[in-house]
C-alpha positions in Angstrom: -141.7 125.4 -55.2 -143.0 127.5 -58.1 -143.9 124.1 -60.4 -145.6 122.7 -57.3 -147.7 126.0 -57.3 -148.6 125.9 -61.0 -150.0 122.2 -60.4 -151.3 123.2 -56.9 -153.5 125.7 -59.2 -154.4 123.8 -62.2 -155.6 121.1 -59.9 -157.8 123.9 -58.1 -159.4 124.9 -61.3 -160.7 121.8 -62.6 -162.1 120.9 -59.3 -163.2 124.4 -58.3 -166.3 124.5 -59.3 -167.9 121.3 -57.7 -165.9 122.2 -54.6 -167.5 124.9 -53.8 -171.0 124.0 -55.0 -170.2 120.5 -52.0 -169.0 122.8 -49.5 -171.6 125.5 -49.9 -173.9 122.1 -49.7 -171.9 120.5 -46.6 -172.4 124.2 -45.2 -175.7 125.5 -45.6 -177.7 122.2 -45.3 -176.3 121.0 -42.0 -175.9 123.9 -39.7 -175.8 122.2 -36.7 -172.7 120.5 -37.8 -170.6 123.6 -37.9 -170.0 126.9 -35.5 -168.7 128.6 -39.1 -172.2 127.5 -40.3 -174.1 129.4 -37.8 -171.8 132.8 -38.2 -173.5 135.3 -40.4 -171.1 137.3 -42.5 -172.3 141.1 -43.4 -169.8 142.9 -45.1 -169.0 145.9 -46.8 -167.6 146.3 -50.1 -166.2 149.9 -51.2 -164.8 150.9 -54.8 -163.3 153.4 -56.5 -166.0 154.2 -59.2 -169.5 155.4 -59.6 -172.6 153.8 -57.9 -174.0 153.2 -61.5 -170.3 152.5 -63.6 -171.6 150.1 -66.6 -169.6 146.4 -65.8 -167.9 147.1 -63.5 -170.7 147.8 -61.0 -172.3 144.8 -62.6 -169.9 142.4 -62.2 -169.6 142.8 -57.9 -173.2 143.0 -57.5 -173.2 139.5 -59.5 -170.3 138.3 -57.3 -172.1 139.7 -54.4 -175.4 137.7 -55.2 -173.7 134.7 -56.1 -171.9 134.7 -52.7 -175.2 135.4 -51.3 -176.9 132.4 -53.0 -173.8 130.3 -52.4 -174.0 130.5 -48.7 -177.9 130.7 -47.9 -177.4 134.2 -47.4 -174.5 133.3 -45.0 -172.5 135.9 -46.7 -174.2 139.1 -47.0 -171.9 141.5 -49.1 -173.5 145.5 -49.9 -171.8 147.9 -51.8 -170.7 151.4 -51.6 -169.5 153.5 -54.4 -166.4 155.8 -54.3 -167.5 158.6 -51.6 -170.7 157.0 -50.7 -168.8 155.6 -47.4 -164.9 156.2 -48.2 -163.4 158.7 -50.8 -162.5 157.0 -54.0 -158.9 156.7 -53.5 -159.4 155.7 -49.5 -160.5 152.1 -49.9 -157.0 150.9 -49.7 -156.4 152.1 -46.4 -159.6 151.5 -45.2 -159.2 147.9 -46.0 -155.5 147.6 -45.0 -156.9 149.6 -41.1 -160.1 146.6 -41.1 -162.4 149.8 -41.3 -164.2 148.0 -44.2 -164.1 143.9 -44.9 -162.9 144.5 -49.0 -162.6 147.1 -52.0 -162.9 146.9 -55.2 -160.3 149.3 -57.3 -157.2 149.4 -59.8 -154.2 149.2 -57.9 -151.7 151.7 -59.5 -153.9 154.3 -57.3 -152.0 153.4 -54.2 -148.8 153.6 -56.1 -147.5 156.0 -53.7 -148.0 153.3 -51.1 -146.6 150.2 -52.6 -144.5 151.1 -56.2 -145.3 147.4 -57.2 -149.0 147.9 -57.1 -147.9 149.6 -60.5 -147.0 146.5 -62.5 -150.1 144.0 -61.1 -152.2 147.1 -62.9 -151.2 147.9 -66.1 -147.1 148.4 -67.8 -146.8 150.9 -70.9 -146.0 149.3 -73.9 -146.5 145.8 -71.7 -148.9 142.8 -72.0 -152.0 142.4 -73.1 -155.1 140.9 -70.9 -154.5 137.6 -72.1 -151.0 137.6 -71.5 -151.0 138.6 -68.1 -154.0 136.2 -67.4 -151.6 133.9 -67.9 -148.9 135.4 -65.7 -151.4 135.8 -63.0 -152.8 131.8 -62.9 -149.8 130.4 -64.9 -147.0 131.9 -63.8 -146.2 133.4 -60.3 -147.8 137.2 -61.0 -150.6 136.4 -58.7 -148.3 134.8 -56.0 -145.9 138.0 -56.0 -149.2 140.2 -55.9 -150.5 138.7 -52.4 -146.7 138.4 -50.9 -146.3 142.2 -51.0 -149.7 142.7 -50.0 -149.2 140.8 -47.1 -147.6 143.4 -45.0 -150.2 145.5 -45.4 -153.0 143.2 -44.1 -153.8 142.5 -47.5 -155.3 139.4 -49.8 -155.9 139.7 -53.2 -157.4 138.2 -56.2 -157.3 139.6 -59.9 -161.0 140.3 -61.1 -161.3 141.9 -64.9 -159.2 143.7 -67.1 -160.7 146.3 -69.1 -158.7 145.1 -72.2 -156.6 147.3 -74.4 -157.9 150.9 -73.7 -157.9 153.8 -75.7 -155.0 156.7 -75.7 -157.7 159.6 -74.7 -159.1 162.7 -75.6 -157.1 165.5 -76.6 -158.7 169.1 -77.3 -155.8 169.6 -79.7 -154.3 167.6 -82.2 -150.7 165.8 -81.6 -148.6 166.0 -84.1 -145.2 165.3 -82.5 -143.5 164.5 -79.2 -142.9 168.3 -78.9 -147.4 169.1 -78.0 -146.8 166.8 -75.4 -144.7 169.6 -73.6 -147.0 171.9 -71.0 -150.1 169.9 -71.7 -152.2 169.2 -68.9 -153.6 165.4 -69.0 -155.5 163.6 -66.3 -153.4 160.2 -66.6 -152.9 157.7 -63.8 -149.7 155.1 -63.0 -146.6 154.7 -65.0 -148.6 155.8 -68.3 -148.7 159.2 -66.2 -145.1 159.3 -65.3 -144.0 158.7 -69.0 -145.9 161.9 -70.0 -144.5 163.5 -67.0 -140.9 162.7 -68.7 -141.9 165.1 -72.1 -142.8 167.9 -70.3 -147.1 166.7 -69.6 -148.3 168.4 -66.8 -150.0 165.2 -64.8 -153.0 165.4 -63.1 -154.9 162.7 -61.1 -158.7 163.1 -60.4 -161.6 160.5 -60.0 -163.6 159.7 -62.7 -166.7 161.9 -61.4 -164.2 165.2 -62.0 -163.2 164.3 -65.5 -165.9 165.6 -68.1 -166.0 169.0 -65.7 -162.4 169.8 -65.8 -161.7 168.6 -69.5 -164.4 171.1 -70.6 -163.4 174.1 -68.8 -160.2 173.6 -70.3 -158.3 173.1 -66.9 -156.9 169.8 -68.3 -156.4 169.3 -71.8 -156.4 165.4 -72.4 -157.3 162.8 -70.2 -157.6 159.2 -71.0 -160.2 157.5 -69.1 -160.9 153.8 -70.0 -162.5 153.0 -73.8 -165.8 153.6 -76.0 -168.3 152.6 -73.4 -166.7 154.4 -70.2 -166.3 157.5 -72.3 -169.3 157.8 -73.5 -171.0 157.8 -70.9 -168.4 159.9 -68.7 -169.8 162.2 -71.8 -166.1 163.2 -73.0 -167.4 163.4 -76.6 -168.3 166.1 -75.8 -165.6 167.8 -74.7 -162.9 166.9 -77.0 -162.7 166.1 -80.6 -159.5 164.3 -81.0 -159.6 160.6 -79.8 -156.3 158.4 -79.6 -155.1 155.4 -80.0 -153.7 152.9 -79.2 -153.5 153.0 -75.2 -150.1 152.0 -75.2 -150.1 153.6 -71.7 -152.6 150.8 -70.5 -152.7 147.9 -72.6 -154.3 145.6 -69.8 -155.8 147.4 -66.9 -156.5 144.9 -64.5 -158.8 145.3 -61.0 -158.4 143.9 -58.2 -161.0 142.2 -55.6 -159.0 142.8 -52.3 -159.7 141.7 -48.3 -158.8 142.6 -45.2 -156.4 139.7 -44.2 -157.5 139.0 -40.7 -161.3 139.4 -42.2 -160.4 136.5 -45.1 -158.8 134.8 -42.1 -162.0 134.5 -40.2 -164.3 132.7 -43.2 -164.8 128.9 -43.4 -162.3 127.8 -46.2 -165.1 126.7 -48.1 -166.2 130.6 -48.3 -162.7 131.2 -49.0 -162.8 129.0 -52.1 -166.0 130.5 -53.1 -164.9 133.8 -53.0 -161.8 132.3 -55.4 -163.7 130.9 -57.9 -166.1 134.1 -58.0 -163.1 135.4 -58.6 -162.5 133.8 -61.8 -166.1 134.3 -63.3 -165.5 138.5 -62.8 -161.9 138.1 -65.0 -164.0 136.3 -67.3 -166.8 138.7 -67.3 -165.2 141.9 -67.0 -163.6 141.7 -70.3 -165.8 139.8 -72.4 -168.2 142.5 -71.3 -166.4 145.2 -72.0 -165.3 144.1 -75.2 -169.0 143.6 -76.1 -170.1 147.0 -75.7 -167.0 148.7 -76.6 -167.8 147.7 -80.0 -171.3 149.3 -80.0 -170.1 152.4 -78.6 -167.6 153.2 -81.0 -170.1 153.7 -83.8 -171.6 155.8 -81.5 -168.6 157.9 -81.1 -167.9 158.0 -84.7 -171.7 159.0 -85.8 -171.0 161.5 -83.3 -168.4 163.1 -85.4 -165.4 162.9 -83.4 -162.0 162.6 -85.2 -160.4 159.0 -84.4 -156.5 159.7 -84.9 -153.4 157.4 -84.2 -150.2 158.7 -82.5 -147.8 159.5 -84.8 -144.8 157.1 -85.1 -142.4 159.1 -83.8 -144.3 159.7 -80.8 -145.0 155.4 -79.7 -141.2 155.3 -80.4 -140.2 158.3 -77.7 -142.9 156.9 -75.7 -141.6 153.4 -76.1 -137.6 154.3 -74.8 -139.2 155.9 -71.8 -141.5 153.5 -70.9 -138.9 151.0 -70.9 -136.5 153.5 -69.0 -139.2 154.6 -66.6 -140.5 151.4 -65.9 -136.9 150.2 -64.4 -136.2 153.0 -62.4 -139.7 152.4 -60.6 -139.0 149.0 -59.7 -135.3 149.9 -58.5 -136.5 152.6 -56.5 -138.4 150.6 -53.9 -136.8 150.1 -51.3 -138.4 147.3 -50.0 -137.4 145.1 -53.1 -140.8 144.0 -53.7 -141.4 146.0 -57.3 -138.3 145.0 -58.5 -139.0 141.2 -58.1 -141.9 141.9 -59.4 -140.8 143.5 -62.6 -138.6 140.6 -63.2 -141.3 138.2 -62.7 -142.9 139.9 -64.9 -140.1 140.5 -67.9 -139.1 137.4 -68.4 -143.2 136.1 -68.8 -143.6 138.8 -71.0 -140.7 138.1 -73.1 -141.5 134.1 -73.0 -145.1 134.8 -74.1 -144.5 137.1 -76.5 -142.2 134.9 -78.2 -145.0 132.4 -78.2 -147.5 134.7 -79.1 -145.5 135.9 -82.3 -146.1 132.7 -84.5 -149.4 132.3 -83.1 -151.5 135.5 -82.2 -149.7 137.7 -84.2 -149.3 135.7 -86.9 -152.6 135.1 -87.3 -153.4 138.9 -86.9 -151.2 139.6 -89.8 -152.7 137.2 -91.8 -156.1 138.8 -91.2 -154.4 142.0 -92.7 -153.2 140.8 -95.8 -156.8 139.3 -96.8 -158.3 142.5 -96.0 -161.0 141.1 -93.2 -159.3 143.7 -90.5 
């Protein structure tokens, strides 16, 4: 079943995008030939950022215009920001209640909900946005993802990763394993719960609450997403001492989800546009925000801010609880669900990075020892 899946979808992709440009044809220029035809769609999309967050925002107003296009207006998709008509970490069970058509958001928010959400999102010390591209379409990540969403009226497609982010801004320096005990950090998801495990006071707040609270001193670290983000957010400006690498998030993936008996209702071939739009946002939201990372970090830098590594000592405590951590999570639910989905997503790692050793790495290596990195 899983090998007729991974054909199923390779099939899908080399005929995706004529599909949908034949059936948004079939569709839109011969209404009378369909009742879907005639059915105007106007939905709502909430997220969990910002009305004016930099890619992100960019990439579902695309979507949404693109579907627009697609379906002579057919589909009519407008978009609210975290708060504007839901709180920021309410567009879960607004979706999941049919109160709203879809939302936009990371899933480790609704961690408390469903554990797995956890390891669709981002693993500590786990893979990187390629590799877990590749679990999603070419392996069954993506599968698992939609079967424990189901019970919760849920379907689901992977839409950007924000790439390797940064370990965050600290107002003080970290020198060992032992400052991590009684500091207060704003850190989301199983990154927060390995902090949690040396001592970190964790504290989650949206991203609007961040720069506020890390300058009054009522958290002191926070890790928020990379160059771009944080500037912006302003957390330059705040804190002096910026960290890397994110170990805690070293592919933060979002997620493009619909109420199931909403997705239910659409013609498939709005279904299929919806899936391929899908793919252009994965592609997007990283190239994107690799672009601009780049430019921001000078920006960073010129402003005097002190990059720093973690020290040794601290990835390698980090690293034993991650891997600890991680395990209890998925064999504490109950339901089963996180646990298969850990596994599913263990052995890919494993397989890829093996792969990835002679190839990637190699080749990053190489790059090292003739001094062009």
């Amino acid at each position: 079943m899983e090998g007729q899946t991974k054909i199923d979808r390779r099939s899908f992709l080399k005929k995706a995008s004529v599909g949908a440009a034949v059936g948004a044809l079939a569709t839109v220029s011969y209404p009378g030939k369909s009742t879907h035809a005639q059915t105007k769609f106007r939905w709502k999309l909430v997220h969990s950022f910002g009305p004016t967050s930099p890619v992100i925002v960019e990439i579902q107003q695309l979507m949404a215009d693109n579907m627009r296009t697609m379906t002579n207006g057919q589909m009519d998709i407008k978009l609210f920001a975290g708060g504007e008509l839901v709180p920021a970490f309410g567009v879960f069970d607004a979706v999941s209640g049919g109160a709203v058509e879809m939302f936009f958001s990371a899933s480790y928010y609704w961690a408390g909900k469903v554990p797995a959400t956890q390891f669709t999102c981002s693993v500590p010390f786990g893979m990187t946005a390629q590799q877990v591209n590749s679990w999603f379409y070419g392996g069954d990540g993506m599968d698992l993802w939609n079967e424990f969403y189901e019970p919760h009226n849920l379907k689901t497609f992977p839409v950007g990763s924000t790439g390797t982010q940064m370990g965050g801004w600290f107002r003080k320096e970290i020198k060992s394993v032992a400052d991590l005990d009684g500091l207060k950090m704003r850190i989301p998801g199983l990154g927060g719960k390995v902090y949690a495990s040396k001592g970190t006071k964790v504290i989650l707040l949206p991203g609007a609450e961040i720069f506020p609270a890390l300058e009054r001193g009522v958290i002191d670290a926070t890790e928020w997403v990379g160059p771009l983000y944080d500037w912006n957010l302003g957390l330059h400006q705040a804190a002096k001492f910026y960290y890397s690498p994110g170990w805690h998030e070293p592919s933060t993936n979002n997620e493009l989800t619909f109420n199931l008996k909403a997705w239910n209702s659409l013609p498939k071939e709005i279904q299929q546009m919806f899936e391929v739009s899908s793919h252009t946002m994965n592609l997007l939201q990283l190239a994107w925000f690799d672009a601009r990372n780049g430019e921001f970090v000078k920006k960073i830098k010129d402003f005097g801010v002190q990059f720093r590594q973690f020290p040794d000592d601290v990835l390698k405590a980090m690293f034993i609880a991650s891997e600890r951590i991680n395990q209890e999570v998925a064999d504490s639910d109950k339901t089963g669900a996180a646990g298969k989905v850990y596994a599913s997503y263990k052995k890919f790692r494993d397989e890829i990075r093996s792969w990835h050793k002679i190839n990637e790495y190699a080749y990053h290596d190489a790059l090292k020892t003739v001094g062009a990195v």
